[in-house]
Residue frames as a rotation matrix with the C-alpha (Angstrom) as fourth column:
UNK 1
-0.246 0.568 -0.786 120.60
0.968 0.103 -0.228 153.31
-0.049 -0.817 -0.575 13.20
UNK 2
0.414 0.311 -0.855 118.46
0.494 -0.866 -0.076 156.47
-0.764 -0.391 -0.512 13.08
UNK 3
0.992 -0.094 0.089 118.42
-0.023 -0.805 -0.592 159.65
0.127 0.585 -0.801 10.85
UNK 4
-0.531 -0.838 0.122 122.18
0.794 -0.442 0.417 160.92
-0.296 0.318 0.901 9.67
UNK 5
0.720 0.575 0.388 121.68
0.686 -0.510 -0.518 164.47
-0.100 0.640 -0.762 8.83
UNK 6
0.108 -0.958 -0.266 124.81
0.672 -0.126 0.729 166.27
-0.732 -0.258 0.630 7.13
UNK 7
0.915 0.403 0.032 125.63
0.379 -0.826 -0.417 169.47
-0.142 0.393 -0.909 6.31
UNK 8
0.469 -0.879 0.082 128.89
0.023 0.106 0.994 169.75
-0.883 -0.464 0.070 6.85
UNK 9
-0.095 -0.620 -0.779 131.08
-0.520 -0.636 0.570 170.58
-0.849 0.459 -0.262 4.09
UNK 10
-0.438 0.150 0.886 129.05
0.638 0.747 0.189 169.52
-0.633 0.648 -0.423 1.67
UNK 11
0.910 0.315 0.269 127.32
0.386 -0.881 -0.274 173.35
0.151 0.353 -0.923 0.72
UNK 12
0.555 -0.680 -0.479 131.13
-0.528 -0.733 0.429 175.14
-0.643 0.014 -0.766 1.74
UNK 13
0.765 -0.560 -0.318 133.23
0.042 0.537 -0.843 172.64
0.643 0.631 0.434 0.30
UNK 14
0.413 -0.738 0.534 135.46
-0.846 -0.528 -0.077 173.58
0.339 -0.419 -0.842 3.58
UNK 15
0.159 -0.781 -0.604 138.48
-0.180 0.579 -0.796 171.91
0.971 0.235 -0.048 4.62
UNK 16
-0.019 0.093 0.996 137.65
-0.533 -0.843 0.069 173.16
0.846 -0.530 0.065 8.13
UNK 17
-0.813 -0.257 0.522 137.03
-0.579 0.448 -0.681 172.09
-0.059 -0.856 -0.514 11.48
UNK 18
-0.434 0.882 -0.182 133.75
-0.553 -0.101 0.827 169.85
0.712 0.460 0.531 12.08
UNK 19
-0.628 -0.016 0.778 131.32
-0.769 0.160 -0.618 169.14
-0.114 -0.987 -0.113 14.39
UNK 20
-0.487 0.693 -0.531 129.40
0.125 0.657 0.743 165.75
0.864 0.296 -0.407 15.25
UNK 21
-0.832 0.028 0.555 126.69
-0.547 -0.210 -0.810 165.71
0.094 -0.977 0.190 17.50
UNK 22
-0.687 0.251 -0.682 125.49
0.108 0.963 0.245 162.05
0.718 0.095 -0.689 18.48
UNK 23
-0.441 0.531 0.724 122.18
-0.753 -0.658 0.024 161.68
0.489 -0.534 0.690 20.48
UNK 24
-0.393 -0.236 -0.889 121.50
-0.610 0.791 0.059 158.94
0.688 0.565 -0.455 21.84
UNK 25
0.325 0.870 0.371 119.15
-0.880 0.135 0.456 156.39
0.347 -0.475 0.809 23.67
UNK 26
-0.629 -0.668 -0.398 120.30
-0.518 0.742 -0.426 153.55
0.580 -0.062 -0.812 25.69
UNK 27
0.360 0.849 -0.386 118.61
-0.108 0.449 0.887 150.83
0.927 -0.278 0.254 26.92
UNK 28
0.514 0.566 0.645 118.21
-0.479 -0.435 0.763 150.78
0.712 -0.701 0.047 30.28
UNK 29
0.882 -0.394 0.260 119.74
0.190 0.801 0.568 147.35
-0.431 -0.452 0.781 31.37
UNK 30
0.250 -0.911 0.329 123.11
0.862 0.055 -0.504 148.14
0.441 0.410 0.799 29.01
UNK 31
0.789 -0.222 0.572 123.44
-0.054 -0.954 -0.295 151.92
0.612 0.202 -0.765 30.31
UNK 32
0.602 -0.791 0.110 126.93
-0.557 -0.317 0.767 150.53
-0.572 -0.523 -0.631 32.77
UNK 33
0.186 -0.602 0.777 128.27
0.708 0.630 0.319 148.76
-0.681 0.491 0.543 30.14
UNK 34
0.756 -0.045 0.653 127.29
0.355 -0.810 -0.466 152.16
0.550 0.585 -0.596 27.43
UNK 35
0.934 -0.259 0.248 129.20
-0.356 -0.744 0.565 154.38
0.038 -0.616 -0.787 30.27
UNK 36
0.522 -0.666 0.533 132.40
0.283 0.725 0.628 151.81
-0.804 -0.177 0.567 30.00
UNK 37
0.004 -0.480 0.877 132.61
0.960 0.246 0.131 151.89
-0.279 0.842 0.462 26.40
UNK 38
0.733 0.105 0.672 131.93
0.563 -0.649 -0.512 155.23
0.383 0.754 -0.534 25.91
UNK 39
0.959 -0.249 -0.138 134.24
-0.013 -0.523 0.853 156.20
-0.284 -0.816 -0.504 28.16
UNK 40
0.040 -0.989 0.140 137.14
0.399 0.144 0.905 154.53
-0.916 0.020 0.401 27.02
UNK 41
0.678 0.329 0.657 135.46
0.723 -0.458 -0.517 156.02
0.131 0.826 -0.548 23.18
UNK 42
0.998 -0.018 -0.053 135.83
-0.005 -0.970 0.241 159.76
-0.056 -0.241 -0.969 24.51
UNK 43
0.645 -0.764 0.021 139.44
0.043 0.063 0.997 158.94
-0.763 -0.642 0.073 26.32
UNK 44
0.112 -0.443 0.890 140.73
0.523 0.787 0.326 157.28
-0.845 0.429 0.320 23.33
UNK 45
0.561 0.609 0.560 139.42
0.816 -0.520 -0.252 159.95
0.137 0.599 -0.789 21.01
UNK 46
0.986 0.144 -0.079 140.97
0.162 -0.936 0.314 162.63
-0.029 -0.322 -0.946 22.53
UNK 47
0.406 -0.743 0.532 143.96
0.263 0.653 0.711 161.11
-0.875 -0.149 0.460 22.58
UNK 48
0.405 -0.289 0.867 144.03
0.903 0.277 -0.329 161.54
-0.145 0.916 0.373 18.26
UNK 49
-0.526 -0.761 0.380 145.54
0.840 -0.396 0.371 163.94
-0.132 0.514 0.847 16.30
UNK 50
-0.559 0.543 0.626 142.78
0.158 -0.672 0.723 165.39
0.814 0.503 0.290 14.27
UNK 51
0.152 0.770 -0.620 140.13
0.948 0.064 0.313 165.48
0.281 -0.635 -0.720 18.07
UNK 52
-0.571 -0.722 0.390 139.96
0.171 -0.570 -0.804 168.75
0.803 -0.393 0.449 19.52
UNK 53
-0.424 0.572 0.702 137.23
-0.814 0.099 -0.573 168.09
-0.398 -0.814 0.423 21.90
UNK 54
-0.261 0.632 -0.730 134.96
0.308 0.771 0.557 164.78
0.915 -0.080 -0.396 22.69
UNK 55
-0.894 0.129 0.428 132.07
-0.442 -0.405 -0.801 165.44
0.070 -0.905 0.419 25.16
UNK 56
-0.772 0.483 -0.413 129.98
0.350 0.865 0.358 163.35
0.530 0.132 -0.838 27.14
UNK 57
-0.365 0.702 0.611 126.26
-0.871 -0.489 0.043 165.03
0.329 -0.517 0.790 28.08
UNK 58
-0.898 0.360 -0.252 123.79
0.316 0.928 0.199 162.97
0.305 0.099 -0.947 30.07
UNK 59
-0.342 0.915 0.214 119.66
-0.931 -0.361 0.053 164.08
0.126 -0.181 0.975 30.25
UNK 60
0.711 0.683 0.170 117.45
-0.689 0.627 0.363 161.71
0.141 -0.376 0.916 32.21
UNK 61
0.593 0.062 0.803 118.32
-0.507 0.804 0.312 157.94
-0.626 -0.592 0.508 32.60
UNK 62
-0.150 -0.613 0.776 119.40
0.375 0.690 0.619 156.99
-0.915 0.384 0.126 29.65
UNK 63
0.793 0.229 0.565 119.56
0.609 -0.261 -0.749 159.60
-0.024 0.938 -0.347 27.25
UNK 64
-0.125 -0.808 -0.576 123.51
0.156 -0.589 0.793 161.39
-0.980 0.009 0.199 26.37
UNK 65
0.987 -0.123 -0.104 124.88
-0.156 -0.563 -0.811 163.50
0.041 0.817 -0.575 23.67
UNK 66
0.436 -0.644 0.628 127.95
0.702 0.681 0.211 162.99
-0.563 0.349 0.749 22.15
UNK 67
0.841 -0.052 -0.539 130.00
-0.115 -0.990 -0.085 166.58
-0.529 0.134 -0.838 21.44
UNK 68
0.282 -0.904 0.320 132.74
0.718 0.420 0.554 165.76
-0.636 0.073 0.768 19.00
UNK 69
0.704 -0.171 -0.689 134.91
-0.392 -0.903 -0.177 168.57
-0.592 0.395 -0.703 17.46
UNK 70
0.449 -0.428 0.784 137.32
0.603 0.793 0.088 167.40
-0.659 0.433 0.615 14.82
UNK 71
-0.198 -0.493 -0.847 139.98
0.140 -0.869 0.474 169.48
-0.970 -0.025 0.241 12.56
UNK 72
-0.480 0.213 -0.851 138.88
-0.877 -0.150 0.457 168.37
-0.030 0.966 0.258 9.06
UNK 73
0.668 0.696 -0.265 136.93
-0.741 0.585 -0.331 165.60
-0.075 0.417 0.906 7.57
UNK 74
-0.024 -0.900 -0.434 140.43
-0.571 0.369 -0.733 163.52
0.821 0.230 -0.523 7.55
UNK 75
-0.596 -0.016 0.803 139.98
-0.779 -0.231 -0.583 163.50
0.195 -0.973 0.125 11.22
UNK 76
0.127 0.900 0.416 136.60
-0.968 0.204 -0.146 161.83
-0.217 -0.384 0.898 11.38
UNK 77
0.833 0.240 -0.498 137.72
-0.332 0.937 -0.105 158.90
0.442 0.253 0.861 9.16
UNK 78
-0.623 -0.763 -0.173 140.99
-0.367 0.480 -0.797 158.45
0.691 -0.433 -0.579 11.07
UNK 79
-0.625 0.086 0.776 138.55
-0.780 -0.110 -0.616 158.17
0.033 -0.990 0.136 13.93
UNK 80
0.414 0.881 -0.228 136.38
-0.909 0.415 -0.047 156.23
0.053 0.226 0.973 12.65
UNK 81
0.573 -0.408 -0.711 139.10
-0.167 0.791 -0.589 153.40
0.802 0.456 0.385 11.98
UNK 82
-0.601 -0.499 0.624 140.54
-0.701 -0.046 -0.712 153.33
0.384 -0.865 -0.322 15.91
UNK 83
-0.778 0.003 -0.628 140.33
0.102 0.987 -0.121 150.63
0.620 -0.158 -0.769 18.15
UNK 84
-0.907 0.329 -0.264 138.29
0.258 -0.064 -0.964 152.58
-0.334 -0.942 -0.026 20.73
UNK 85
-0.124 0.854 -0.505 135.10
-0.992 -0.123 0.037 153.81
-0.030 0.505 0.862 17.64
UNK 86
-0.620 -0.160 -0.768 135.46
-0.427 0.890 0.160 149.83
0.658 0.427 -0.620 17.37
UNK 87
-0.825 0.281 -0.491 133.61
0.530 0.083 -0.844 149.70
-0.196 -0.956 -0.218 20.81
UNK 88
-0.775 0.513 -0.368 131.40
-0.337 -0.829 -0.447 152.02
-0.534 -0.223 0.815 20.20
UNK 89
-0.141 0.552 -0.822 130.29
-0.873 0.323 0.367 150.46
0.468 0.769 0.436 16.88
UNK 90
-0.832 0.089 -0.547 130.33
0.207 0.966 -0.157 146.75
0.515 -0.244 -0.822 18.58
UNK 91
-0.830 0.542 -0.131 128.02
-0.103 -0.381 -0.919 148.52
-0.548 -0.749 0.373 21.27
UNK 92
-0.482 0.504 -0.716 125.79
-0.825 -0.535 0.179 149.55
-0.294 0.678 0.674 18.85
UNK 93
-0.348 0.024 -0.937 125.55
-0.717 0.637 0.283 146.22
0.603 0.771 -0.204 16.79
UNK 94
-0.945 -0.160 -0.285 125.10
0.118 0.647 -0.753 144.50
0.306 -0.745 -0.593 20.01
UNK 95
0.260 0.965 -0.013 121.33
0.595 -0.150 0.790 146.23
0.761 -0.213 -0.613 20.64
UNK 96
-0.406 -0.232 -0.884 122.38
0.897 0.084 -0.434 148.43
0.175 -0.969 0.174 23.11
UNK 97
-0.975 -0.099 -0.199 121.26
0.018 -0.928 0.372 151.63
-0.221 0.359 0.907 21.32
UNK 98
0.282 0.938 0.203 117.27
0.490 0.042 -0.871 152.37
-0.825 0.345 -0.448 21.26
UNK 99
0.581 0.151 0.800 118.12
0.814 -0.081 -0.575 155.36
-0.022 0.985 -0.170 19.06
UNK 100
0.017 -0.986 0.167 120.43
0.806 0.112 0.581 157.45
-0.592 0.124 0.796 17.67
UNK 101
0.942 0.316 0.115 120.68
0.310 -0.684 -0.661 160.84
-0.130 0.658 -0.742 15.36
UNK 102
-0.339 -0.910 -0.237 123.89
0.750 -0.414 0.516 162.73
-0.567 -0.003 0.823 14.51
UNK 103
0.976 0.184 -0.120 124.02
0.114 -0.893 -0.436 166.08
-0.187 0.411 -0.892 13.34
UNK 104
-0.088 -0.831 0.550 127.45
0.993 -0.117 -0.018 166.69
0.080 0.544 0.835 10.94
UNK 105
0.731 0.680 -0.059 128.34
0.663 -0.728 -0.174 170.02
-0.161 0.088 -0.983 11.09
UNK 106
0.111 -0.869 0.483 130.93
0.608 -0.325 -0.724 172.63
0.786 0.374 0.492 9.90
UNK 107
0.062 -0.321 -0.945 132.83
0.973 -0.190 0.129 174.31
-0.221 -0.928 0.301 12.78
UNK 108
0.705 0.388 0.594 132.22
0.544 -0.832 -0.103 178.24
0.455 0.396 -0.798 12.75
UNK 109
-0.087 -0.501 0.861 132.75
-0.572 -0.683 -0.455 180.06
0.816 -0.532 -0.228 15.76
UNK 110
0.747 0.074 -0.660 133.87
0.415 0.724 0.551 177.39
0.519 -0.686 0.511 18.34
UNK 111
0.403 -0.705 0.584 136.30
-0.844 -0.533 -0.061 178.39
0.354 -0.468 -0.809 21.26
């Protein structure tokens, strides 16, 4: 779904921290079922090892952002393989998502 665009320690080669940031459109009729799953997402997330932040933005009705901070590229695929990204991704597959972008990025100066 939607552009992937990743920079992210693919020009350093770092070992670093890294950010995702997930934009996302929801249809209209799914957005208290999105707000369920993404919740328990976030919760569940935070919860890991490698997470060191998961934020949830919302602009307008049914557009959110998706602030995830992570300690290395290790991180992401542990996350990626939890029961609670399993939701997220079912969401997804289900049509609930108009659209969708991520921005990969290497963590700089993050507080």
């Amino acid at each position: 779904m939607g552009a992937e665009q990743s920079t992210a320690n693919v020009a350093t080669g770092s070992k670093g921290p890294v950010c995702l940031v997930v934009n996302v459109e929801i249809k209209e009729d799914r957005i208290d079922e999105f707000l369920k799953v993404i919740e328990a997402d976030a919760v569940g997330s935070r919860n890991e090892p490698g997470c060191l932040r998961f934020d949830v933005l919302r602009s307008g009705i049914a557009s959110f952002t998706l602030i995830e901070y992570y300690s290395d590229d290790d991180a992401v695929v542990y996350h990626k393989a939890q029961p609670h990204f399993a939701l997220w991704t079912d969401f997804k597959t289900g049509g609930g998502v108009v659209s969708q972008t991520v921005l990969k990025a290497d963590g700089l100066f993050m507080s």
